[in-house]
C-alpha positions as CSV (number, residue, x, y, z in Angstrom):
1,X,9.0,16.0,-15.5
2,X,10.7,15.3,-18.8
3,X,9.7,12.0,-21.2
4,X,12.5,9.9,-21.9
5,X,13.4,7.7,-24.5
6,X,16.1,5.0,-25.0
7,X,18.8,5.6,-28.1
8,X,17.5,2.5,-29.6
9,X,13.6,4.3,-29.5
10,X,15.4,7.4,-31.7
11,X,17.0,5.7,-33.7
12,X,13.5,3.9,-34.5
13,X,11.4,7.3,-34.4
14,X,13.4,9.3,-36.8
15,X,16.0,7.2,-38.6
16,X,14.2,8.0,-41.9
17,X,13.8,12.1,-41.0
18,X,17.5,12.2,-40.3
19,X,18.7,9.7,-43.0
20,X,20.6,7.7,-40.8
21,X,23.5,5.8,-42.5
22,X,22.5,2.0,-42.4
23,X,25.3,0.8,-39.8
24,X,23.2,3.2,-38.0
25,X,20.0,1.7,-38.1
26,X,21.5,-1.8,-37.8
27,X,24.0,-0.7,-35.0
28,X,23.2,-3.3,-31.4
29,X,23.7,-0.8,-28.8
30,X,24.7,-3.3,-26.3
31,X,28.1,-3.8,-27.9
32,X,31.0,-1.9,-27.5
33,X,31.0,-1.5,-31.4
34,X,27.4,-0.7,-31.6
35,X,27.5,2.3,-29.0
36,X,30.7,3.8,-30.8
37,X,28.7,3.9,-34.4
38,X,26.3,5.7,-32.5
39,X,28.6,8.3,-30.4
40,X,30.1,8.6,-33.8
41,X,26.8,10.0,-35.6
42,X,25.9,11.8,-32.4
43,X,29.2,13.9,-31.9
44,X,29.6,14.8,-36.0
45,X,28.8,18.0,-36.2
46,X,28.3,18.1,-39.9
47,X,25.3,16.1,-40.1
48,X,22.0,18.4,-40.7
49,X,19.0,19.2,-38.6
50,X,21.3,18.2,-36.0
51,X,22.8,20.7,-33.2
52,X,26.4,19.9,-31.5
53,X,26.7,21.9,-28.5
54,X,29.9,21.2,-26.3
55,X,28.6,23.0,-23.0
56,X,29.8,22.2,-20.0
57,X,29.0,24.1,-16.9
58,X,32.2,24.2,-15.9
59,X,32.9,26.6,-19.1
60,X,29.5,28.0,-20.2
61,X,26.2,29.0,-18.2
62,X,22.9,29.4,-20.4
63,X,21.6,32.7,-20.5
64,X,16.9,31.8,-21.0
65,X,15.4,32.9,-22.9
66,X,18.5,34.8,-24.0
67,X,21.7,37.0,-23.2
68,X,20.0,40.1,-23.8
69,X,16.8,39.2,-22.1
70,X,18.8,38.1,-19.4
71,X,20.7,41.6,-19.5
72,X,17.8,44.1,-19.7
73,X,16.3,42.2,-16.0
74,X,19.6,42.0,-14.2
75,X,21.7,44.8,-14.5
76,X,24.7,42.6,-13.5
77,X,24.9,39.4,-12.8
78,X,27.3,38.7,-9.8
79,X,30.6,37.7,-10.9
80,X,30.6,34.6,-8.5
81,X,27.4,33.1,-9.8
82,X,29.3,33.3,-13.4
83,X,32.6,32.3,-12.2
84,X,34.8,32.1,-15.1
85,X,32.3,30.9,-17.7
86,X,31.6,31.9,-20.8
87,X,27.0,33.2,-21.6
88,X,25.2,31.3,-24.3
89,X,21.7,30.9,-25.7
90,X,19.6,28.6,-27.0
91,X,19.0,30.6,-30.6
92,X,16.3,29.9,-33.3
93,X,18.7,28.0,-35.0
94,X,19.4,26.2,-32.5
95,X,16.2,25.0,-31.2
96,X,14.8,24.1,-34.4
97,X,17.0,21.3,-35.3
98,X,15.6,17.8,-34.8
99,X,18.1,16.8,-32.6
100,X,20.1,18.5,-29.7
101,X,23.2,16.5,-28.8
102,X,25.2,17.1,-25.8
103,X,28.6,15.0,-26.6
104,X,29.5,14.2,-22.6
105,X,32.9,12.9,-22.2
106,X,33.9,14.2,-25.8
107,X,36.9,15.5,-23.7
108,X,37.6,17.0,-20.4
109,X,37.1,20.8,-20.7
110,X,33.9,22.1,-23.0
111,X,32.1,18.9,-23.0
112,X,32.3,17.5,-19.3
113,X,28.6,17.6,-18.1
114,X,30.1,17.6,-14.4
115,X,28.8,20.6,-12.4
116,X,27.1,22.8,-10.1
117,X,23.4,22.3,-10.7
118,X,22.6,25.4,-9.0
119,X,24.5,27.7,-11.3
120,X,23.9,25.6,-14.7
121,X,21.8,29.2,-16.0
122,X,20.2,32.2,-15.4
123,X,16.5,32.8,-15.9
124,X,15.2,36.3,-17.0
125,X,12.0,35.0,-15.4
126,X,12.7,35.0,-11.3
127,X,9.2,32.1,-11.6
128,X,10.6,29.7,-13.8
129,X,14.1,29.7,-11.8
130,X,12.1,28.4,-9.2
131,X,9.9,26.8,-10.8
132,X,13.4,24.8,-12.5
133,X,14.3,23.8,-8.6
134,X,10.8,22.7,-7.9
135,X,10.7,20.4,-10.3
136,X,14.3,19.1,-9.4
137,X,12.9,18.6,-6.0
138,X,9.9,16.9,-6.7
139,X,11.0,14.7,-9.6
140,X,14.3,14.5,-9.9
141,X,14.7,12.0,-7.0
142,X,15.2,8.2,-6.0
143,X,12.9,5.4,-6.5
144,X,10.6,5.1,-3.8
145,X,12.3,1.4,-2.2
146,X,15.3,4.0,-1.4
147,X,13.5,5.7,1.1
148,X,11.3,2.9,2.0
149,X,14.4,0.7,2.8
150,X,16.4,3.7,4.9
151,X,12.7,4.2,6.8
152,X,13.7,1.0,8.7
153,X,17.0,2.7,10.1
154,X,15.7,5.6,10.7
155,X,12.7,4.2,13.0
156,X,15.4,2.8,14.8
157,X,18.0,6.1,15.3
158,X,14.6,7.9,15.6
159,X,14.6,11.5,13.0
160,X,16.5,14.0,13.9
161,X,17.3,11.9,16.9
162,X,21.2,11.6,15.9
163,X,24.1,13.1,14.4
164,X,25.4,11.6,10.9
165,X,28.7,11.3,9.1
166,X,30.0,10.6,6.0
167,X,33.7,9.5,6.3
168,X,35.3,8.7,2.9
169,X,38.4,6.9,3.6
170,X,39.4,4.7,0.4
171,X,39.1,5.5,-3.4
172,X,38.9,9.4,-3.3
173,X,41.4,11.4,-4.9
174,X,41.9,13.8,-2.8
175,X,43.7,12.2,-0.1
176,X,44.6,15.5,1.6
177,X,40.7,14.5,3.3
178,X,41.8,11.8,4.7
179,X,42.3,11.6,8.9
180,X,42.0,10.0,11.9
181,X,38.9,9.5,13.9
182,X,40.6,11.1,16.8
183,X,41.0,14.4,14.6
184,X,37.7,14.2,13.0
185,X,35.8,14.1,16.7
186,X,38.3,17.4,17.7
187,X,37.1,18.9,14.5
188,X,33.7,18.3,15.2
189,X,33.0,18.0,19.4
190,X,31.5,21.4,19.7
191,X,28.9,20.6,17.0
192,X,27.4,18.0,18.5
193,X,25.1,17.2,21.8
194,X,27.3,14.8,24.8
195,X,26.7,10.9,23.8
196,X,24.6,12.1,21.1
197,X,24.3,8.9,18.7
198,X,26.2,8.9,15.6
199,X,25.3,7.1,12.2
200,X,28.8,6.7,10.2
201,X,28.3,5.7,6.2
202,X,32.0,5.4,5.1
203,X,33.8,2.8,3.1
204,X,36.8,2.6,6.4
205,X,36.9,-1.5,6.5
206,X,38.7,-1.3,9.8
207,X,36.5,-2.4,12.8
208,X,38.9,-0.3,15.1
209,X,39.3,2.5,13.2
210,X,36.2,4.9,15.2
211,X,37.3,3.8,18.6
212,X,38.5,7.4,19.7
213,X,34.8,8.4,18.5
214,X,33.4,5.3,20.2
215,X,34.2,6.3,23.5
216,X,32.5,9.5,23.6
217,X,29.5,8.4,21.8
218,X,27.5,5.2,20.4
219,X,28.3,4.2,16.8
220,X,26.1,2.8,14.3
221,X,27.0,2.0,11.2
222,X,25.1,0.3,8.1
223,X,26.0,-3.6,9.2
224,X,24.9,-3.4,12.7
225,X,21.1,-2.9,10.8
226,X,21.2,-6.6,10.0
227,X,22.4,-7.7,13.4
228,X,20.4,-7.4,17.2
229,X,22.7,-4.2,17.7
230,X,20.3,-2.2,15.0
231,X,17.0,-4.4,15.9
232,X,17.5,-6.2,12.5
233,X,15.8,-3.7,10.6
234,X,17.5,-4.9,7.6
235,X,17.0,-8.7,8.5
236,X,15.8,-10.4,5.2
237,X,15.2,-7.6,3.1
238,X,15.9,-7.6,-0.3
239,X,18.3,-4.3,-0.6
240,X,20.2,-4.0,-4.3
241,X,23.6,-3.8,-4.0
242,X,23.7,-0.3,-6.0
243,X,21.0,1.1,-3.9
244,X,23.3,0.6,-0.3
245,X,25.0,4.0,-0.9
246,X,21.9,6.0,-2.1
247,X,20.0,4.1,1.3
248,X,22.9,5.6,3.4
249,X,22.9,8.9,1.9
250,X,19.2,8.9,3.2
251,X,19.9,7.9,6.5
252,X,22.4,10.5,6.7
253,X,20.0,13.2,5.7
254,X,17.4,12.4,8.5
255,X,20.2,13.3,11.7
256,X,19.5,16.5,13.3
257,X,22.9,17.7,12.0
258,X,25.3,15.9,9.8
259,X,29.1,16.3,8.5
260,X,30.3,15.2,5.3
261,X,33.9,14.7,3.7
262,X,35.2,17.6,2.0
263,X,35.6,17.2,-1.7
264,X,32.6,14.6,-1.8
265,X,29.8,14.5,-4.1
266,X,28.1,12.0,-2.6
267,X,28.5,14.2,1.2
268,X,27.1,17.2,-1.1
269,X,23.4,15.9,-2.2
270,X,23.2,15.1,1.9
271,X,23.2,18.7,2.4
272,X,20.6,19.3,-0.4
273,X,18.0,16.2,0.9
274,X,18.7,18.1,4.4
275,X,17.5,21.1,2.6
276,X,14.3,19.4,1.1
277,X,13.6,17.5,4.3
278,X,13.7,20.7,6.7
279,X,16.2,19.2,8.8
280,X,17.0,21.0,11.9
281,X,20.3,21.6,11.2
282,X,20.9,22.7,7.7
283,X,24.3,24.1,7.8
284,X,27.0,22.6,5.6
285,X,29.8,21.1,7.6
286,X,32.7,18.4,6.8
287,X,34.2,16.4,9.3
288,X,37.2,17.2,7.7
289,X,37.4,20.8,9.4
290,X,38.0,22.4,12.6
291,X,34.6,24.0,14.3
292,X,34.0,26.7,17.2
293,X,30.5,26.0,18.2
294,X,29.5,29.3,16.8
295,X,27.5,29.7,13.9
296,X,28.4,32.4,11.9
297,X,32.1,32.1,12.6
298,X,31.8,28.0,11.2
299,X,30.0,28.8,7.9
300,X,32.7,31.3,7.1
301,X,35.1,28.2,7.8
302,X,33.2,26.2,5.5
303,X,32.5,28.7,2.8
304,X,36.3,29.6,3.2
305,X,36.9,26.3,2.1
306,X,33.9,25.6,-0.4
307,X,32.9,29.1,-1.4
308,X,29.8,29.0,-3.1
309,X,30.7,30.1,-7.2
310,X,29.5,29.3,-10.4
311,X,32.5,26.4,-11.3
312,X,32.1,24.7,-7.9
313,X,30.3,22.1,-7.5
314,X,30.9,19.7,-5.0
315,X,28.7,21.7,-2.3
316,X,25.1,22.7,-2.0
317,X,23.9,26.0,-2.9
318,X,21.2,26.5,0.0
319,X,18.7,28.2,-2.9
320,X,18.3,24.7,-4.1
321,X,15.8,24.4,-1.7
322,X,15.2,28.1,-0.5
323,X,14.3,29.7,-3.8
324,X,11.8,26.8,-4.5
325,X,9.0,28.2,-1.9
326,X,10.2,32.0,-2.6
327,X,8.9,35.2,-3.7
328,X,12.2,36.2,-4.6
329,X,15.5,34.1,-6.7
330,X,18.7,34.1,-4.8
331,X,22.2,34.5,-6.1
């Protein structure tokens, strides 16, 4: 959807144009040394033709084409879709520069490019905001061998044959997530069908640690796929060791309902492949809260919790996938 080009192609393409210092143009970008000359350059804001612009969307959300477009099509925009954050614009003088730097990891408040997709801007065109989430659907994705790969386990579990879980139990911060098995199959029992299978992604090492869940239903977790207990679907494949999690996330996304950890990004883009597969269930619910069984009275639970505003982002907004094949945008 958008060309991309490495820093060492930039610095190639328009050294001259931008008068690039020489340490610059000599910098080796695979050193240490070499990527601080550049982040340097990049993050000076004095240098021309050369925009700086330090916004996060935890503190600003882009107003497109502009705030006052933007304010003549909505009357109001609601206060939980801008949550705290401060309108801006791309402006003439803006776009015209050569180069538009976005200085991630400058520091921790205006330049911390960690947020909610959904609520990134507002579009005075209602088409292009879905257009925007169509094309995050259809290109923004994983390679191909990530699905082909997860394919195997799922022909096994059989779609939307089982239920799914996401467990984080070791390097999260917020350890207030953390429980027992016994509490998370409490939490989640009226959720889910009697000896309904259960696929569990989780970093828990212990072998033991499911065995209240194990005697209500049958476990399968991502090891078993290389053994006779999952068929050896993943016998003698080739699987990159970074690709496991992104596999599992997959896998998780094809269960007829799932239940992530609270607090978890990697629980949160489940619920949006859910959304762009059509699951059955497409409900957001974490194995780390207490459910009745009844619909509307467990997405106020969960939206208690994770209510979806601007600043949040470790949920899904459902008009990720929603808006994309609607007439109308959604707040």
């Amino acid at each position: 959807a958008v060309p991309v080009i490495s820093a060492e192609e930039f610095i190639r393409l328009e050294q001259d144009r931008m008068d690039m210092p020489h340490e610059l143009r000599t910098a080796d970008l695979k050193t240490k040394s070499g990527r601080k000359i550049f982040k340097n350059w990049a993050f000076d804001e004095n240098i021309p033709d050369k925009a700086v612009l330090e916004w996060s969307p935890l503190a600003k959300v882009i107003y497109h084409p502009s705030i006052q477009a933007v304010n003549d099509q909505f009357k109001k925009v609601p206060e939980k879709f801008i949550h705290h954050r401060t309108p801006v614009e791309v402006t003439p003088a803006i776009s015209h520069n050569t180069a538009i730097v976005f200085p991630s990891c400058k520091n921790n408040n205006d330049a911390r490019f960690l947020g909610q997709v959904a609520t990134f801007g507002v579009f005075a065109d209602e088409a292009l905001s879905r257009s925007y989430k169509r094309m995050l659907r259809d290109h923004v994705h994983y390679v191909k061998t990530v699905f082909d790969i997860a394919a195997r386990v799922i022909k096994v579990l059989g779609p939307w044959s089982y239920s799914a879980l996401h467990v984080r139990r070791n390097d999260l911060q917020y350890k207030e997530v953390f429980m027992t098995a016994a509490d998370t199959m409490d939490h989640i029992r009226p959720l889910v069908k009697e000896k309904e299978v259960f696929y569990i992604a989780t970093d828990e090492k212990g072998d033991d640690f499911f065995s209240p869940i194990a005697k209500e239903h049958k476990i399968y977790r991502w090891d078993d796929f290389f053994t006779s207990t999952g068929e050896y679907a993943l016998k003698g494949i080739k699987i990159p060791r970074k690709l496991e999690g992104c596999i599992e996330q997959v896998i998780c996304a094809m269960g007829r309902s799932f239940f992530g950890t609270l607090e978890s990004t990697f629980s949160s883009y489940i619920f949006r492949l859910r959304g762009y597969l059509d699951a059955p269930v497409k409900e957001t619910y974490f194995h780390t809260l207490k459910y009745t069984g009844v619909v509307d009275e467990d997405r106020t639970i969960t939206y208690r919790k994770k209510p979806l505003k601007g600043q949040i982002y470790k949920t899904e907004f459902p008009d990720m996938w929603e808006d994309a094949n609607s007439a109308h945008t959604k707040w």
